[in-house]
N, C-alpha and C positions, 0 to 999 in steps of 0.2 A: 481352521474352518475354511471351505472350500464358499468362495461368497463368489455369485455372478449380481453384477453392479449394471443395467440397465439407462443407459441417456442418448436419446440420439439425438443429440448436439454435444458431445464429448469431444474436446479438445486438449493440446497440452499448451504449455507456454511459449512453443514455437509459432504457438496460432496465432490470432487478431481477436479473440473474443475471450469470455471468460473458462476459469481452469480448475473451479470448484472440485467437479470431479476427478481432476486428476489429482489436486492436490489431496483428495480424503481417501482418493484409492491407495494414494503412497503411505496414510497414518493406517491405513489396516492393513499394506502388508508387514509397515515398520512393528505392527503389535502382533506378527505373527502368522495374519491371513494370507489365503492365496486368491487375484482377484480376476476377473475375468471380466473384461467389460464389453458390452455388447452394445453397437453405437452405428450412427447412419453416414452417411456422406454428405458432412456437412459444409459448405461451399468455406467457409471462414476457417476450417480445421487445416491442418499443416500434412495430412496424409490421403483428401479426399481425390485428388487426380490420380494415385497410383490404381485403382481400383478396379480389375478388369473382369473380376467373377463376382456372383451373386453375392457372395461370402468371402472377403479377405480377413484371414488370420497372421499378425505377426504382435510382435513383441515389443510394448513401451514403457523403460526403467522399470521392469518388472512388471509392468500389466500384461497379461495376456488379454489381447486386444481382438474382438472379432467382429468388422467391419462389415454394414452391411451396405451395397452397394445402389441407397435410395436416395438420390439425390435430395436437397432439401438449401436453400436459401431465400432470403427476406423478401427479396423482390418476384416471389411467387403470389400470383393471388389467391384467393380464402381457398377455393375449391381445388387446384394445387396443392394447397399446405393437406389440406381434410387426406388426399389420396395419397400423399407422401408418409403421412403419418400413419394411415390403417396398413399400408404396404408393408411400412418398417414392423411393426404391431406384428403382422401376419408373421414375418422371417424372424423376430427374436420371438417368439414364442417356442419358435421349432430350436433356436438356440440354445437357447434356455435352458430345456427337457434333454436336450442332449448334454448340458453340460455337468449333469446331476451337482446341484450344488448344495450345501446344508444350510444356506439362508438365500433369499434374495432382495435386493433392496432396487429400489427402480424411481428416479429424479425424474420430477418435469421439469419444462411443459417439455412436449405436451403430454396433456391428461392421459390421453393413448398409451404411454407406456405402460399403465397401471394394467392394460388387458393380458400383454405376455405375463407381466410378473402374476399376474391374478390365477391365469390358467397353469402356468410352470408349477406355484407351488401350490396347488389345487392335485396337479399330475403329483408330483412328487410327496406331497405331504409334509412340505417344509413350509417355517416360518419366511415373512414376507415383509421388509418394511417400508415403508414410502413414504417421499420427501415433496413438499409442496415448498415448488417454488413461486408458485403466480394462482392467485382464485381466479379457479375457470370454471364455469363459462362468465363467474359474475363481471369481473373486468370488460369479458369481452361485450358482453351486452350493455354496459355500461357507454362503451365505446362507440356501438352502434354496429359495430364488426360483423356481430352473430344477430338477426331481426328473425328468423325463423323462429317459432315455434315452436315447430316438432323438432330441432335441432337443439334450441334451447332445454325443453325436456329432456330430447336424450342423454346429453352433454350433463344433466345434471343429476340424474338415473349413473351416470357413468361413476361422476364425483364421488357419489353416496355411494355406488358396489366397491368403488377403489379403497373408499378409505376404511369405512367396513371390513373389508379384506386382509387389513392391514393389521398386525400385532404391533407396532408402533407408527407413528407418524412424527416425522421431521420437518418444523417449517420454519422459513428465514426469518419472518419476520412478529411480533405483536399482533397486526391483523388479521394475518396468513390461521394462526392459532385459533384467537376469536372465530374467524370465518369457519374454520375443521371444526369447532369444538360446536357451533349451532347447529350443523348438522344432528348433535348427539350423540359427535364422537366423543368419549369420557376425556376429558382436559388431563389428568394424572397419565395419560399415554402419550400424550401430544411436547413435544419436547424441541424447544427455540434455537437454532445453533445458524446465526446471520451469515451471510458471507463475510469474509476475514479478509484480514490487510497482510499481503506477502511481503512481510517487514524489511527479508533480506533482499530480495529481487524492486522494492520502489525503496530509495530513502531520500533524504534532503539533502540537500545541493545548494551551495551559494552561490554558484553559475548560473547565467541567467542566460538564454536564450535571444542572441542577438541580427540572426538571421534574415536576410530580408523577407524568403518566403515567411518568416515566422510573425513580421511585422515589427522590426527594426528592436529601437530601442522603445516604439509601444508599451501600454499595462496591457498584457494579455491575460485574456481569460479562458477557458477552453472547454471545449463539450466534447467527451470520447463515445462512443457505441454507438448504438441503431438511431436512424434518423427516419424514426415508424411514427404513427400516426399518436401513439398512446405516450411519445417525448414532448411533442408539444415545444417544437423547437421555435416555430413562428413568434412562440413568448421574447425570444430572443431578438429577431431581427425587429419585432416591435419597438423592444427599447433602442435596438440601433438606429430606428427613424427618430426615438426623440432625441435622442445625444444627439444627432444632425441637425433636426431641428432649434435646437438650443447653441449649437453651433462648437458645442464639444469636442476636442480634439485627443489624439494621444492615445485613443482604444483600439484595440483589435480582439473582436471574438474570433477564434478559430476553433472550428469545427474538425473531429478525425472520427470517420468514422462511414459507415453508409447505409441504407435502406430505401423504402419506397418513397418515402416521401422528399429525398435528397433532391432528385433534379428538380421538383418545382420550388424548393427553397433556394436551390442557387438560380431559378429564373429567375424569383422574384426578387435577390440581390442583384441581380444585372440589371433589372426592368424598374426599379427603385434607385439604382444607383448607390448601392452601399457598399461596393466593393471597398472603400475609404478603412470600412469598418470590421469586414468581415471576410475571412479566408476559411478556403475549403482543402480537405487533404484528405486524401484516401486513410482506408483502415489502414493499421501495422501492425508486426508482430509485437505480443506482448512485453517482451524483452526490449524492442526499441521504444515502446510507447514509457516504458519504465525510465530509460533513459532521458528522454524528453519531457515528461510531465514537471519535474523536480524543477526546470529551468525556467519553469511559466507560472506569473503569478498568483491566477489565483483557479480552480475550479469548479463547474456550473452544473448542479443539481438541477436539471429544469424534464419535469410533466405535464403531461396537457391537467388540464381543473381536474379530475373526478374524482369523487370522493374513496373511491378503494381505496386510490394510488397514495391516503395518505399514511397508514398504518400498515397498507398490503403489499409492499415493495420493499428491498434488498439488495438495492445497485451495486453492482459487483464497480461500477466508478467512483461513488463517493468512499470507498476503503480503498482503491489506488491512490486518490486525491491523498487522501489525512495521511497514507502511511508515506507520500511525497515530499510529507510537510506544505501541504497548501491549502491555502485559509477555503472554505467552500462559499459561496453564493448558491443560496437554494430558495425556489419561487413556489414552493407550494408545503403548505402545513403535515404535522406528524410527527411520525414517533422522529424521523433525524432530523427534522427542521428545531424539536426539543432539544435535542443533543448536540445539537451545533449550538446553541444559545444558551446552554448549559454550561459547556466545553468553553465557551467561549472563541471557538475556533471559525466564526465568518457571519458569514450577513444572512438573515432570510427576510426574504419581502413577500407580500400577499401575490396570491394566482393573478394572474389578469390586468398585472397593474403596470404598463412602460413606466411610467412616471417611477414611481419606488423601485422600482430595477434600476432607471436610469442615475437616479440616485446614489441607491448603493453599488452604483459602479463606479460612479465621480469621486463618492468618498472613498472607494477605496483605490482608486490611483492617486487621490492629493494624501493619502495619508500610508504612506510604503511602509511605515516602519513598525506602526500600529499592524499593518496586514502580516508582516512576516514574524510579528508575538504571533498573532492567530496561528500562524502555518506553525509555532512550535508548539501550542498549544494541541494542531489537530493532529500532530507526531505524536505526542504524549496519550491522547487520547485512543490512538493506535496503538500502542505501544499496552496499556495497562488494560483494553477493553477487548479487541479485535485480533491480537496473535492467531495467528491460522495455526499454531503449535495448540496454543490454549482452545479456541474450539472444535481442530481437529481430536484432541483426547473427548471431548462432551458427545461428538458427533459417533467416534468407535465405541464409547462406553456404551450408547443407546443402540450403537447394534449389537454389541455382546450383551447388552442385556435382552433382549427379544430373543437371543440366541440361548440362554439361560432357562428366559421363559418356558423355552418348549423344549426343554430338555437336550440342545444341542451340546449345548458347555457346558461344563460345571463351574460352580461360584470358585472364583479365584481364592488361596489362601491368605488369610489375613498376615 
């Protein structure tokens, strides 16, 4: 089956950011498909400076890959992103139809992607499936991002023709479903496949990371991705004011990673005085961040309050963390804050609260040995739950089943 695969934020493991889509492009061509992914210039991606025509086409580990040349990173603002994204929209549309494919499935965010994949198989008369990664626009209103109105309505006109559209729906997480399925999308089409933990590429490590930039022989704790407004990183340096104030020693948060909101969080560690406590480090590639994570004690699930964020998110970090073997700290409630205290594999503490962060950070640097049960715990937990083997098969099944659906395949022999 000839499948064009739609994201433009598509990166591989050579990148700094997450590799969902390449890793599920590689289980459909491993069961047979041919994939073509149609994807923007995304500043974090490992192939966005080569890019000198509208359209770069080349070839990765079997993706047929065709690049579209729309620039796109964090540090854009709203109305930036809004034109980056209808531009891309506009050129994979034309991709798309030319690439006559016999399904198409198309990932956000953003939401925009749904319009190519909408119109292609509308043109073509082929099935369509799409995967929710983030409920949009409701997060974003949530956030305060989106205050428009008519913006708001369109964006959510957009939601309901995408998912409508769609013969199945894919989404990462418990809430992601809930939210599709209120619309009055039928729940029996809607089908949960989280981000996965790349077992072989993070594992545990009895190395411990002794580096000065790293913060010596420090308990470190670490925060990898976007440092955007909806991480809610300030939770952080909050408790690094009370560890100081209490006069707490022996911590280092270190931060890898970047967004808009980075330089005023490290002003406000210079202008505060917490450098004691806190280091900053550019993004890295996936592969060194794999490297590095395993050596550092423990990993920081941190969101700003809002209520989506507690069921409607899928952090491609906290399945780096656990498949690391490292115990997690997470500061806001839901379905992983369940799972981690199920698991037994770390600390969660209430939203808003320095005191009970500060806390469970103390406890867990006087108590190493209790943390490092947690980090085998959150391997095992990786290990039985989260295989990107195990939900890459759930994730191909659900498109060969829509593929089924409409007559593309036929049902495989028993």
């Amino acid at each position: 089956m000839r499948i064009v695969y739609i994201h433009q934020h598509f990166a591989t493991t050579k990148s700094a950011t997450g590799t969902r889509s390449y890793e599920m492009a590689q289980r459909l061509i491993q069961r047979g498909h041919q994939v073509t992914m149609i994807c923007g210039a995304l500043e974090l991606s490992d192939f966005s400076t080569d890019l000198k025509e509208r359209v770069t086409r080349f070839e990765v580990d079997g993706i047929d890959v065709r690049c579209v040349n729309q620039p796109y990173a964090n540090k854009m603002g709203f109305y930036q992103r809004m034109w980056a994204f209808l531009r891309f929209a506009q050129t994979a549309t034309t991709l798309a139809i030319e690439a006559k494919p016999d399904l198409i499935f198309a990932t956000s965010t953003p939401l925009t992607v749904g319009i190519p994949a909408m119109r292609a198989s509308k043109r073509l008369k082929v099935p369509f499936v799409f995967e929710v990664r983030d409920l949009w626009p409701e997060l974003a209103v949530a956030l305060e991002v989106v205050k428009s109105k008519t913006l708001i309505a369109g964006a959510r006109w957009l939601e309901r023709k995408t998912y409508f559209s769609a013969r199945r729906i894919i989404a990462l997480a418990p809430g992601m479903k809930e939210g599709i399925c209120e619309t009055g999308y039928p729940a029996e089409r809607v089908t949960i496949v989280p981000n996965g933990c790349d077992l072989d590429l993070f594992q545990p490590s009895e190395e411990r990371a002794t580096r000065a930039d790293l913060g010596g022989d420090d308990f470190k704790l670490v925060f990898t991705g976007a440092h955007g407004l909806a991480n809610g990183l300030d939770a952080v340096l909050n408790a690094a004011v009370e560890l100081k104030q209490r006069g707490e020693r022996g911590v280092k948060f270190i931060f890898i990673g970047a967004g808009r909101e980075k330089p005023r969080l490290m002003e406000r560690t210079k202008s505060e005085q917490l450098d004691e406590y806190v280091i900053w480090k550019d993004l890295m590639p996936k592969q060194e961040l794999a490297a590095l994570l395993p050596q550092i004690d423990v990993g920081m699930m941190i969101l700003k309050n809002v209520r989506g964020f507690y069921f409607g998110t899928s952090p491609n970090k906290f399945f780096d963390y656990i498949a690391s073997g490292m115990p997690v700290l997470n500061n806001y409630p839901g379905w992983l804050a369940g799972m981690i205290e199920e698991a037994g594999c770390g600390k969660v503490v209430p939203p808003d609260d320095p005191a009970a962060f500060a806390d469970a950070v103390v406890w867990m640097r006087d108590h190493r040995r209790e943390c490092r049960e947690m980090g085998r715990r959150a391997r095992l937990l990786a290990e039985e739950r989260f295989g990107r083997d195990t939900l890459g098969e759930r994730f191909v099944d659900t498109i060969e089943l829509a593929a089924r659906e409409a007559g593309i395949m036929q049902e495989s022999p028993a």
